[in-house]
N, C-alpha and C positions, 0 to 999 in steps of 0.2 A: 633389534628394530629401533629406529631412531623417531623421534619426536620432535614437532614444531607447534608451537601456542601461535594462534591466529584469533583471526574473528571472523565472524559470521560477515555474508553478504547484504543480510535482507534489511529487515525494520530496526529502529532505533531502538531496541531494547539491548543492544551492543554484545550479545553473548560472546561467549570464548569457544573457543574448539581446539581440539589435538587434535593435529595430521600425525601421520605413521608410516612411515613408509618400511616394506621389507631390501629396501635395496641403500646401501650405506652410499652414493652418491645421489646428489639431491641433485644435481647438474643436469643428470641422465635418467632421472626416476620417470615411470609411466604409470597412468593413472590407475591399469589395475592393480599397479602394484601398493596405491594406497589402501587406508582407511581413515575415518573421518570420524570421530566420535566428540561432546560435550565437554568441557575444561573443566573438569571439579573445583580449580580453584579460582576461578573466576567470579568477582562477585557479583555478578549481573545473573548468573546464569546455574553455578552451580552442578555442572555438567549436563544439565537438562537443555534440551533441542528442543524445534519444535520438527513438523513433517518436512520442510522447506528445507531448514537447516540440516537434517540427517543426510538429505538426498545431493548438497554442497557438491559433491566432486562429481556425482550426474550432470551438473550443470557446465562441466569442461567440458564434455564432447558433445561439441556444435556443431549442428548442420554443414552451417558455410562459417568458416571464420577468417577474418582479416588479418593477414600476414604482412602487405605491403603496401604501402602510399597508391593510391588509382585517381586518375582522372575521372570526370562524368563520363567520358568518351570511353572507358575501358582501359585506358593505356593504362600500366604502372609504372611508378617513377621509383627512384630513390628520394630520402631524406633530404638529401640535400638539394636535391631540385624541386622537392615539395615545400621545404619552409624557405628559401629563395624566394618562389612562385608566392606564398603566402604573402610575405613581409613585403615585396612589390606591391600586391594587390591592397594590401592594407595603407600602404603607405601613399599613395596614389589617390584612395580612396580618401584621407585624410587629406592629403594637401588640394584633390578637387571640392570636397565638400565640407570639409571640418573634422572634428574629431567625433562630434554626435552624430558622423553619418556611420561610425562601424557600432557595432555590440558583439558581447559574448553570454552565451548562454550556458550555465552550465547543473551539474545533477550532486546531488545528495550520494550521489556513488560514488562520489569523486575520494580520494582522499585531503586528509587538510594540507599537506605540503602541497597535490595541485592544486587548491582551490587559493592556496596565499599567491606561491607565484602567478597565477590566472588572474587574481586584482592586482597586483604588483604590478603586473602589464600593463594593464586597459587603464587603471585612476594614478597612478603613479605616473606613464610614460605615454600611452595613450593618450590621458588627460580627458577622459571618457569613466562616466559611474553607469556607462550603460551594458552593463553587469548584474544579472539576474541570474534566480538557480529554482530547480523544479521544487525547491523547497517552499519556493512563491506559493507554491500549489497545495502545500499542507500542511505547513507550520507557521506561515506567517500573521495570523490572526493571534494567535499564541503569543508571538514575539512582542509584538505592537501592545498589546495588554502588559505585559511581563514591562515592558520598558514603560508605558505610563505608570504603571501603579509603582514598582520596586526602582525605577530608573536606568533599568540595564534590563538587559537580556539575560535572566537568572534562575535557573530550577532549583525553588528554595530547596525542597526534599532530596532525600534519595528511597532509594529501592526499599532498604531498612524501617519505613514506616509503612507497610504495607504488613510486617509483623506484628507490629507496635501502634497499629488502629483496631477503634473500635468500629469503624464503619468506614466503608470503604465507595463512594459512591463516583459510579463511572456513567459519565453523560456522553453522550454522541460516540461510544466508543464499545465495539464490539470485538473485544476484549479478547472475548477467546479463542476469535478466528486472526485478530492483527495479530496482538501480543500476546500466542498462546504460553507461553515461558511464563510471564510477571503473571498471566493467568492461574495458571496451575499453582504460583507462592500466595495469590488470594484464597485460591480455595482451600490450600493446607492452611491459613490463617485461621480459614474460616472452621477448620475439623479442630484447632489444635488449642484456639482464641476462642471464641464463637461468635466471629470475628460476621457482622451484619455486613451482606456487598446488596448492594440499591444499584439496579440499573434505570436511568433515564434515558427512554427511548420508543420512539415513535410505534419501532417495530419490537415483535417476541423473539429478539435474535436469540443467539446458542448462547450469549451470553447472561441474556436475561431469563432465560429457560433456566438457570445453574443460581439464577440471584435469589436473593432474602425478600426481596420488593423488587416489582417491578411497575415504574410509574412512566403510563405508555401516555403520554402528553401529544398534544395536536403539534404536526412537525412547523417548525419555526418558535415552538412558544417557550424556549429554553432560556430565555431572555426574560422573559415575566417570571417564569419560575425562580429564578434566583433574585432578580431584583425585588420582588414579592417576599424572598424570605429573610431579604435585608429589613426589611419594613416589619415584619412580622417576629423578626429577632427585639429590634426595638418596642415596637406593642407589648413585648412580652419581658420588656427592662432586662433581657437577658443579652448586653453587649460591655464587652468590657472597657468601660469609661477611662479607667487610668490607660490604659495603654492606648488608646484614640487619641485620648489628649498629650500622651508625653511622645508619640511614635509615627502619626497620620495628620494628613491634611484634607480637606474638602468634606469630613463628615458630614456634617450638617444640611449643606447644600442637597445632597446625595441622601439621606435619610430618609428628608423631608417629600423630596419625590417620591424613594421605595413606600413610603409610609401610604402614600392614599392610594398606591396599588393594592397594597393589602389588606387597609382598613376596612372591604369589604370582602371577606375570602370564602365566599360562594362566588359572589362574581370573578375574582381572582382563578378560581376555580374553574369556571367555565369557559374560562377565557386558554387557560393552562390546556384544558381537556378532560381533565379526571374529576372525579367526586372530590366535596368540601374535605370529606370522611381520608381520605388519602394525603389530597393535600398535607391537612394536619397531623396526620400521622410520619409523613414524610418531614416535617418543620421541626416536629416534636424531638426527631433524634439529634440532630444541630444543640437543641435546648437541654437535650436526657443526659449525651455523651461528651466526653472532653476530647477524644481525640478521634476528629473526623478528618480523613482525604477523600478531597474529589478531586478523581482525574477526567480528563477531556482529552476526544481526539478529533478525528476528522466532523465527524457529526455537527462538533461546534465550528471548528477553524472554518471549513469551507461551506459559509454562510455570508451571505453581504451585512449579516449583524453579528459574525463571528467573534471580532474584537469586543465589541461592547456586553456580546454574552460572555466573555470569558473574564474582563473585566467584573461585570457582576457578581461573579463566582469569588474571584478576589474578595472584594468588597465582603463578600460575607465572611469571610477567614478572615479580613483584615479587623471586622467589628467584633469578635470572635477575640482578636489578640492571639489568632496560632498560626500564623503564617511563621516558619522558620521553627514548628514546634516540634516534640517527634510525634508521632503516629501522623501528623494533620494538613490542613493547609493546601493548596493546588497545586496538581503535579499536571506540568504535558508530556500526555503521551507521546513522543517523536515517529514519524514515519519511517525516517530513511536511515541507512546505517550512518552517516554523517553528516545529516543534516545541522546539528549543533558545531560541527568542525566548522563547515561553511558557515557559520554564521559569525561565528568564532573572527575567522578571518575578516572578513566582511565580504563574504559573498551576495548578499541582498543589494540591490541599487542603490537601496535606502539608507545605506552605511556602509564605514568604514573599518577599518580592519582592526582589533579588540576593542570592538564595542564602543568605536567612535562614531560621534556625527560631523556634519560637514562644519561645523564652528568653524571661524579662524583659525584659532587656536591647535584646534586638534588636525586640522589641515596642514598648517606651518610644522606641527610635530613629523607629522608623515613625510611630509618634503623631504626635512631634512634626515630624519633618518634612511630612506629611502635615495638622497642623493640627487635631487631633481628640485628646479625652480617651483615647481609647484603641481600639485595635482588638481584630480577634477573638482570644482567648485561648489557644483550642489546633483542634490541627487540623479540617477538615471533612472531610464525607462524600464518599470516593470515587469514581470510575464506579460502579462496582455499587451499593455501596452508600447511592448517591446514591438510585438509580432506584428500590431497594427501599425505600427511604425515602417517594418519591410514591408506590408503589405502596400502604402502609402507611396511608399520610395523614400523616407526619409534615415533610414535606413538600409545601408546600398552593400553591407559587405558585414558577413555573421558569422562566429564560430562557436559552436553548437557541441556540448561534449559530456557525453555518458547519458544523453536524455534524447526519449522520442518527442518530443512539443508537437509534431503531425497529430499521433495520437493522445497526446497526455491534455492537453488543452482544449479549454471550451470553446467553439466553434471549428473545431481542427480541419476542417475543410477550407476556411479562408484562409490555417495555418500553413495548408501542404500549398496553395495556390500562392501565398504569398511567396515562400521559397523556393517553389517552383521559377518564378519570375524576378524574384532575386538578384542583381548581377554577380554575385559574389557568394557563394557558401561554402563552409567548410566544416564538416563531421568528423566530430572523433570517433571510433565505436569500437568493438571487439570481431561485430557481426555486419556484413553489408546488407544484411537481407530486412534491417529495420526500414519501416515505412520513412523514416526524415531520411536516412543515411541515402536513399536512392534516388534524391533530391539532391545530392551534393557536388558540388563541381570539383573540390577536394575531398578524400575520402581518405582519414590518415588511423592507422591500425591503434590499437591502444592496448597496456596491459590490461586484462582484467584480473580477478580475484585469483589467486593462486600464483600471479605474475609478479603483478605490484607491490612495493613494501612503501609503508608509512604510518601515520595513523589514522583514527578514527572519536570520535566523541561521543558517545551514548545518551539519554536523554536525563541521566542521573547526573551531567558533566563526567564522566571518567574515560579517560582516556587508554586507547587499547592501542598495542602495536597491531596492523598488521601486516603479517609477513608473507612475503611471497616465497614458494615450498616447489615450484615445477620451473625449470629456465623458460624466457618466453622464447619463444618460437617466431620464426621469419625477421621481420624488422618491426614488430610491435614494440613501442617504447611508453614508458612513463607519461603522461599528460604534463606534468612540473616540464619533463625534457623537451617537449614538442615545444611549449609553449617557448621557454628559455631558448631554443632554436632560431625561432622566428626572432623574437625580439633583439638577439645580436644579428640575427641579420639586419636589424632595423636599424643597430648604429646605437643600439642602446647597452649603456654597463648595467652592472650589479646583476645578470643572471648566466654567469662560471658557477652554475653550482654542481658538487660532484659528485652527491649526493643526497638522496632524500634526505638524511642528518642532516647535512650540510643548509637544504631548507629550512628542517624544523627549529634549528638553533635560530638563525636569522628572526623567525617567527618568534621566539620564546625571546628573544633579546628587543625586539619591537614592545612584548607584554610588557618587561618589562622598565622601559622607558615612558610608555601610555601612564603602568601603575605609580611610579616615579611623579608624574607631572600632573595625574590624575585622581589622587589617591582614593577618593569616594568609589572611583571604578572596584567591582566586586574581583571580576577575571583580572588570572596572573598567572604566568605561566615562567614568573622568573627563576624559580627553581631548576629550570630546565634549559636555561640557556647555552649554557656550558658540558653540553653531556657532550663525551667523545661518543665515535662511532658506535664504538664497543657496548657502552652503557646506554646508546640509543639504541642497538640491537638489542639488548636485552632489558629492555624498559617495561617492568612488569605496570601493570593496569591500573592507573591514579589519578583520583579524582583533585580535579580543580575546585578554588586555588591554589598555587601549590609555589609559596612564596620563597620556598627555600630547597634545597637538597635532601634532607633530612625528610622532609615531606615525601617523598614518592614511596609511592603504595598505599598512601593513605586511601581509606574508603568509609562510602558511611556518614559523610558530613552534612552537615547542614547549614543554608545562610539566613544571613537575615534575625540571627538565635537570639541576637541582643536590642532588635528594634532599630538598629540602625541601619539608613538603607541607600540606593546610591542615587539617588537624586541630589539637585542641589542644597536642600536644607535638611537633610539626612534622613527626612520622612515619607513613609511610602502615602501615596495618593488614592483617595479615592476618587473613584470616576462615575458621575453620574452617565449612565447610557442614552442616548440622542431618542428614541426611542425604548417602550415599555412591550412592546411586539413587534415581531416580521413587519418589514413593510413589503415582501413577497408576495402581496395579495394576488389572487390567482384572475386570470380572466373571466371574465364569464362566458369565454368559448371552450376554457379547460375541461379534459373530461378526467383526466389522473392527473396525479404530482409524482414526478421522476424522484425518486434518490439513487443516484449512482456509488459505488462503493467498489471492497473488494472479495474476491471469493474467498475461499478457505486457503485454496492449494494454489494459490498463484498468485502474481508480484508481478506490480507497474503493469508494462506491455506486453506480457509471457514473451522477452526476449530472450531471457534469461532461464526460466521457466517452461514457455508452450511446448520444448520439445522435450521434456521429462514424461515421460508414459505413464506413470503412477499420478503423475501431480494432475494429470491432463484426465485422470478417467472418474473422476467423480461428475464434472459438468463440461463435457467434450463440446458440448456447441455455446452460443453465445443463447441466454434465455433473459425471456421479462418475468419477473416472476411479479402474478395480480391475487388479488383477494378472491376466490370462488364465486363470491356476489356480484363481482365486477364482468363476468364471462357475457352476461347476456347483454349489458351495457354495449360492447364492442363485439356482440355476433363474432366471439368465437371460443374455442372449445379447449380443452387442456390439450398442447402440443403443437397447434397450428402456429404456423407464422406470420407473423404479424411485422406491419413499419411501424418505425414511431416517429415521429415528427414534430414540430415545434406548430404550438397552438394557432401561431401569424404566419403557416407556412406559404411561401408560394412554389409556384410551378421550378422555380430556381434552389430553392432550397435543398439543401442535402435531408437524407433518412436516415435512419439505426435499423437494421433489422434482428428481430431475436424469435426466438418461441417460446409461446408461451407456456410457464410451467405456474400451477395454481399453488397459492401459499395465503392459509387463515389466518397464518401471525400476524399479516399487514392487514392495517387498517383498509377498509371499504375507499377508495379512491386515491390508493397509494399504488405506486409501483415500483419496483428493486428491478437495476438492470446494472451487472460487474462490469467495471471501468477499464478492463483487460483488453478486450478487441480490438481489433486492428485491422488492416487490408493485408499486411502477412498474414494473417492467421483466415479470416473471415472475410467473403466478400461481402457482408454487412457492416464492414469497418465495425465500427466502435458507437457506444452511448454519445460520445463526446460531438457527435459528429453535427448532431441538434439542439446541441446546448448553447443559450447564448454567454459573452462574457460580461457578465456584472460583476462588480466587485464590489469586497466590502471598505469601505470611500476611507476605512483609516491606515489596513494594513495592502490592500492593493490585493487580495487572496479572491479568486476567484471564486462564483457565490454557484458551485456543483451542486450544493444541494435545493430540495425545492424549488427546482422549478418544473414546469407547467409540459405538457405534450397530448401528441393526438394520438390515441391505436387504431390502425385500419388493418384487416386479416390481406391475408396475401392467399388467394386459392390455387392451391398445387394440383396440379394433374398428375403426378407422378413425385415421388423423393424414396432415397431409401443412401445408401453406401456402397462403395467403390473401393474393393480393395487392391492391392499392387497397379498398374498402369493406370494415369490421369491426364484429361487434358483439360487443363484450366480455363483453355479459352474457345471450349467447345458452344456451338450455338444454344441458344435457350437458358443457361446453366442461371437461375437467381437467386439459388442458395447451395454455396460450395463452405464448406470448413474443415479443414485442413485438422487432423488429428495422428500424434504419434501413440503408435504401439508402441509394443520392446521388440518388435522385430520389423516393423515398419509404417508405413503412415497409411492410413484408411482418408475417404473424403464424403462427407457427408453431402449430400446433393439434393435438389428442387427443383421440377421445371415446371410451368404453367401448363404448357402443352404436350400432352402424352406424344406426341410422334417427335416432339425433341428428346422426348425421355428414353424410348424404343430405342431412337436414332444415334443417340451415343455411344458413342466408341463400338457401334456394330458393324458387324461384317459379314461376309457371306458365310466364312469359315465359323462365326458364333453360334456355341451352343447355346440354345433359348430354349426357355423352356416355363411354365407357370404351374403354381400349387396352390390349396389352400392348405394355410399355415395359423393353425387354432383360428380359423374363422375368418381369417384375413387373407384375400388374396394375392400372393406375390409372383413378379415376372424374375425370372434368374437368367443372368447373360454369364458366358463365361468363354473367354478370350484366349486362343489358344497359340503357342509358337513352335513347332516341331513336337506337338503332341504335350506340352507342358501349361501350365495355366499362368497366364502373364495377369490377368484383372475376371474380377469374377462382378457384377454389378449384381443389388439385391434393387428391389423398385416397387411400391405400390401404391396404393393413392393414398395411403397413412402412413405416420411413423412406423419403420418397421422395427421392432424389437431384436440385437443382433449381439453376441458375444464378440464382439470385437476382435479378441486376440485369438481365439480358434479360428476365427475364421480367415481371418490372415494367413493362418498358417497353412492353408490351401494354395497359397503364390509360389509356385516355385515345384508342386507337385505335378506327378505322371496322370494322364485324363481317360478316365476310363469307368466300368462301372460301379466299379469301387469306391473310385474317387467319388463321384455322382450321388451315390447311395448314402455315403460320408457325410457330403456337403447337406444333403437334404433333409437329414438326421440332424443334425447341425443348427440346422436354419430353425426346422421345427424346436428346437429347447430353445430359443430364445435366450433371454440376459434376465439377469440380474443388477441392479445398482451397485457401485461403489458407495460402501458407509467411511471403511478408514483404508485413508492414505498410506499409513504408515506400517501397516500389514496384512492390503491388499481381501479386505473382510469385506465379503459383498452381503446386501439383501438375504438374500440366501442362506447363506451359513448362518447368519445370526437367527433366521427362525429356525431352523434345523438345530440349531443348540437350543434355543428356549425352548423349542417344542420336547427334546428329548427330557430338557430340566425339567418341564411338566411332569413329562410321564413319568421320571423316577420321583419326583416330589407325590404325585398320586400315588405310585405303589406302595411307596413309605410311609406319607403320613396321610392320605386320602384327600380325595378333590376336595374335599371342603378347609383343607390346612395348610396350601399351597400357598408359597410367598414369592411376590415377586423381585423383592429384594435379594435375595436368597439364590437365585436364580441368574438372575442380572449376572451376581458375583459369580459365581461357576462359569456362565457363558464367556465372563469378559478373559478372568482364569485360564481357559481352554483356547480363545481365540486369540488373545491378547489386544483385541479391539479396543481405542477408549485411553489405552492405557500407555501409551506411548508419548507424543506430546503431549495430548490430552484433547488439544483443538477439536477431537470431532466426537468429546464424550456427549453431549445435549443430542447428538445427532444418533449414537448408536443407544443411548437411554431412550430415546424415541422412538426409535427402529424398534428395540427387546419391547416396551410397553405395544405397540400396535401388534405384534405376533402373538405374546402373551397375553392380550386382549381377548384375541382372535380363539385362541384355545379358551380361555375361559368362558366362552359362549358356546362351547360345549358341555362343561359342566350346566350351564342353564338349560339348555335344551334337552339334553339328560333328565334333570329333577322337574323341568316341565313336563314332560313326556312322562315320567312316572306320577306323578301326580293327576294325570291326566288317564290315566290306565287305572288308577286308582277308582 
């Protein structure tokens, strides 16, 4: 059996994986003849996966996937008549309206050979920075902090202080559902170190359920929190003076503000959300411990005061003296698997390519190495204000690649109508069936993951090959080659590249002319300019910078160790914040505050994703999840459906639709609604869809979190599921969601009106029929073709309770009384939840093992010596629930305590009932 070292697809925690194939030609391999397992030697990852990452080669067999170039019309073209067609349209487009009338948009999926030749095009030869990447969406609050304070774009740490801390405190970042991998190395810190993790966060996520403290702060106040404990580090003379004075600049200025936040810390306190009592006990470990990290992820970045809270965060490490320390110091978390590639390059608008800005200077460098008069001048148009741009018309012609912006963007209804109208768009994708992609006038194939080779950059800087293990299929090519396509058809030199090597060198010979003429710049990547194929092929995983040859493999490093840092006078900056709070103030029409995020088992716009069976059966439909106190507020009840809507809605405004599920960890006027939906998946699209776009005014990062909306219930006369035949555009249908089995797709269904509910998909030849079903009344349709069951429809005026994948397994059988008798049986057990993804442990089984653990703990050592610990471990033992990535241990610890609850109110009822006979 032969082996291949790759990487993971999903988040920026960059792990490694072995592929395996039984079959010695990789040319010709199929995908059952893989297996996909963790890279032990990986230093991100250590062979550990998480649920996402195990299920990787599930992710190749797609629905629908794109083989060939298609027109909007349908037609398919070849290559050479698609990038022709492109390079016309672009070039046209620039000579009738300039060079700011085109953009490219592009994805954190990407690799960094295409993401360089992708700016190499547009700022180099385009002469256009209107070049944006969905990384706009979750790291560039991060970035924008990171370059005022340290003066580059620079993750002082690595993964290795997460050993080597005493206290590990993660703000806006829900840790063990993004990054359950670096999750799982906190928590061994914490069994092995006793290693203190402090979650900051609004809500009792899975991750703060697993922390040491959890400081559940009023949402937006994460910005007073740390600028408060800059001032309160000072009040307490605990900042390290020599190294402020020999190493930073702005103290003073910035002190003197943190200070009279703090100088009152009851008010400070109230203002935050939590007791004085916390506060100070949260302040005190800063002042107890020497080596603290705080990481941040989305929580903070996607905030209109994201930069300036992460800034703050700074600020205290930098007053501290441990930025670039081990154990300490501020780490971002990264979203995407290359997002830091991209940025690397200069995929942001906002910059150039290693970690240049528009200077003269660094523009004349790009010129010339690049081979062109001149590039674009100053920066381009944003995410948002990319989009508003085609909306507008001032922006007349887009290429759009490895990213949904329909869905992924806030207001994505203005998104899909702008490129709807559009004259001009072009989609890269794997899949056609994405929501932007069926928007596009060109629709050109792409490699995805298993396809592609190149690299990738992780959020530690370390760089990963990764290698593509299956030949692509049809005429999917490379994005670096598309794009290199067009542009010599454009008349333009310097893109004969002839391979992805062939780019990276180019790119690593760029670092190091930047590092040459720039020397304060941190990134380097001159070590690597030179590698032959060979030694690009087998380029094991090394963190930047990596100034020499010698260097590669290095891991583990750290910047910034000696105080020196890459701004112009070699000192990092402190930054006073524009603001001491949100200025997110809520309306006084609000009745909840939206936070949008991700779910456990699913990634971006489940393109990737939705159609994995396992990934899909924990939270199969789109839900709000509200506080129980909040139900009567919006007259409605655990499970109904409900719009959401923006507070200023009018009659023109788009909805979200979800149901709702009740959840006490959120605060009283909060609401959680996953960022995943779509008009693929749901005809409730997505959260995104009423969200407005603010942003935060330094990094341009759209402000997803906190904001404002309306819930109004939605009254079903009928819903229930649809298995085997559907017709999506049947009358009445207002809530359809599309869900894959492992043997086929079920669709969740609502209609307002019982006779459109009846009225579907029936016929004269339907067997109908109704029962009561533990108390609930249900209609059963079931659709027949030569005596075989084509769609079986369950229906009643509530949520119906349904095993999913039995009852599938009734498509495709002979109808009779058996069959009947079966299905009925069937319908009466009802379901159970999914707890773990990763070994398919439902509800169910987990009390069926506590409960047996009961009873042998009773017969052994008697109900009054029963542990729940004890218990827990045998259950998890025996299932293996919990214990796999880990991502869903808070959830199956929660699940064993409420069973085991449950039984132990039999031992009370017991020793009350004798005492009472007594």
């Amino acid at each position: 059996m032969s082996t291949i070292q790759s990487s993971c697809a999903y988040c920026g925690v960059g792990c490694g994986v072995s592929v395996s194939s039984t079959q010695a030609d990789w040319d010709h391999t199929d995908v059952s003849s893989l297996t996909l397992v963790g890279d032990n030697q990986h230093p991100a990852n250590h062979g550990h996966l998480c649920a996402k990452g195990e299920r990787l080669l599930d992710s190749l067999v797609q629905p629908n996937v794109l083989r060939y170039p298609v027109l909007r019309s349908g037609k398919p073209i070849n290559w050479d008549e698609a990038s022709s067609f492109i390079a016309d349209k672009f070039a046209q487009t620039i000579a009738q309206h300039g060079p700011n009338s085109v953009a490219l948009y592009l994805s954190g999926q990407l690799l960094t050979e295409d993401y360089y030749v992708a700016n190499k095009f547009a700022k180099g030869y385009l002469k256009t920075a209107n070049v944006d990447t969905n990384s706009r969406l979750c790291m560039s609050s991060a970035v924008s902090a990171m370059q005022r304070a340290f003066g580059e774009d620079v993750v002082p740490g690595c993964y290795d202080d997460i050993e080597q801390a005493e206290v590990i405190v993660l703000i806006g970042a829900n840790t063990a559902w993004t990054h359950p991998v670096l999750f799982q190395r906190m928590l061994a810190a914490k069994r092995a170190n006793n290693t203190k993790i402090v979650v900051v966060d609004p809500v009792a996520t899975a991750t703060a359920k697993q922390a040491d403290m959890h400081i559940a702060i009023t949402p937006g106040a994460d910005l007073a929190l740390f600028h408060g404990l800059l001032g309160y580090l000072a009040h307490n003379n605990h900042v390290d003076k020599d190294y402020i004075a020999a190493h930073t600049e702005g103290f003073v200025e910035t002190v003197v503000h943190a200070k009279q936040l703090s100088e009152d810390i009851n008010q400070l306190a109230k203002q935050v959300g939590v007791s004085a009592t916390t506060l100070n006990q949260f302040y005190q470990l800063f002042i107890q411990h020497k080596h603290v990290l705080t990481a941040s992820c989305q929580g903070v970045n996607q905030s209109v005061i994201g930069t300036d809270t992460t800034n703050a965060i700074i600020n205290c490490h930098l007053a501290l003296g441990h930025v670039g320390k081990t154990g300490s110091g501020f780490f971002s978390l990264t979203g995407q698997p290359n997002a830091m590639g991209g940025r690397e390059v200069g995929g942001l608008a906002t910059q150039l390519a290693c970690h240049m800005g528009f200077a003269d200077g660094e523009r004349e460098l790009l010129a010339n190495f690049w081979c062109v008069d001149s590039v674009a001048d100053k920066k381009g148009l944003a995410a948002v204000d990319m989009f508003d741009a085609v909306a507008d018309g001032r922006i007349k012609a887009i290429w759009i690649m490895g990213t949904n912006p329909v869905v992924s963007l806030p207001n994505s209804s203005k998104v899909a109508k702008a490129l709807a109208d559009c004259p001009f768009v072009v989609v890269s994708e794997i899949t056609p069936d994405s929501d932007t992609a069926k928007l596009a006038d060109v629709l050109l194939p792409a490699q995805g993951w298993s396809e592609k080779c190149g690299t990738v950059t992780n959020s530690e800087r370390t760089i990963t090959r990764q290698r593509g293990f299956i030949a692509a299929k049809g005429q999917s090519k490379a994005d670096w080659w598309a794009i290199s396509q067009v542009a010599q058809k454009m008349g333009f030199a310097g893109f004969d590249f002839a391979n992805s090597a062939s780019v990276f060198r180019e790119f690593a010979a760029l670092s190091a002319k930047v590092k040459q003429a720039f020397p304060h710049k941190v990134f380097d990547l001159s070590g690597l300019q030179h590698l032959s194929d060979s030694e690009y092929d087998h380029l094991a995983p090394t963190q930047w910078p990596i100034a020499t040859a010698e260097q590669i493999g290095q891991r583990g490093g750290r910047q910034f160790t000696r105080g020196v840092f890459a701004t112009p006078t070699g000192k990092a900056q402190f930054i006073r914040p524009a603001l001491a709070k949100t200025n997110e103030a809520s309306s006084p029409h609000v009745q909840v505050i939206v936070n949008s995020g991700r779910s456990r088992d699913q990634w971006h716009t489940m393109t990737r994703t939705g159609h994995i069976a396992s990934l899909r059966a924990s939270i199969p439909e789109p839900v709000i999840r509200l506080h129980p106190n909040m139900l009567a507020t919006f007259s409605v009840s655990d499970g109904d459906l409900v719009t959401l809507e923006s507070d200023v809605h009018t009659a023109a405004s788009p909805v979200a639709l979800a149901r709702v599920v009740t959840d006490p960890d959120l605060l009283p006027h909060m609401a959680f609604m996953s960022m995943h939906w779509s008009k693929q998946f749901s005809l409730g699209m997505g959260v995104n869809q009423f969200l407005d776009n603010r942003v935060d005014p330094v990094s341009l990062q759209p402000g997803f979190k906190f904001q404002t909306a309306v819930i109004k219930p939605i009254h079903l006369a009928l819903q229930g599921v649809v298995f085997g035949h559907h017709d999506p555009a049947a009358q009445g249908l207002c809530w359809q969601v599309a869900q894959t089995l492992t043997s086929g797709i079920c669709h969740h269904i609502g209609f307002r009106s019982a006779q459109d509910g009846f009225a579907f998909q029936a016929s004269a030849h339907s067997l109908l029929w109704s029962a009561n079903v533990n108390g609930q009344r249900v209609h059963v349709q079931c659709n027949m073709e030569k005596g075989i069951a084509i769609a079986i429809k369950i229906l009643s005026s509530a949520r119906v309770d349904l095993a999913l994948e039995p009852m599938n397994a009734f498509i495709g059988q002979s109808v009779d009384k058996s069959f009947i008798k079966k299905l009925h049986q069937q319908i009466n057990a009802g379901n159970s939840p999914l707890i773990c993804a990763c070994t398919g442990v439902t509800d169910a089984q987990i009390a069926d093992e506590m409960n047996a653990q009961f009873d042998q703990q009773s017969f052994h050592d008697g109900k009054q010596h029963v542990q729940f610990d004890k218990a827990l471990d045998a259950m998890q033992s025996s299932l293996g629930c919990g214990r796999q990535c880990g991502s869903c241990h808070s959830e199956v610890t929660q699940c064993a305590q409420q069973h085991w609850q449950q039984a132990l109110t039999y031992i009370d009822a017991e020793y009350s009932t004798e005492e009472d006979v007594a």
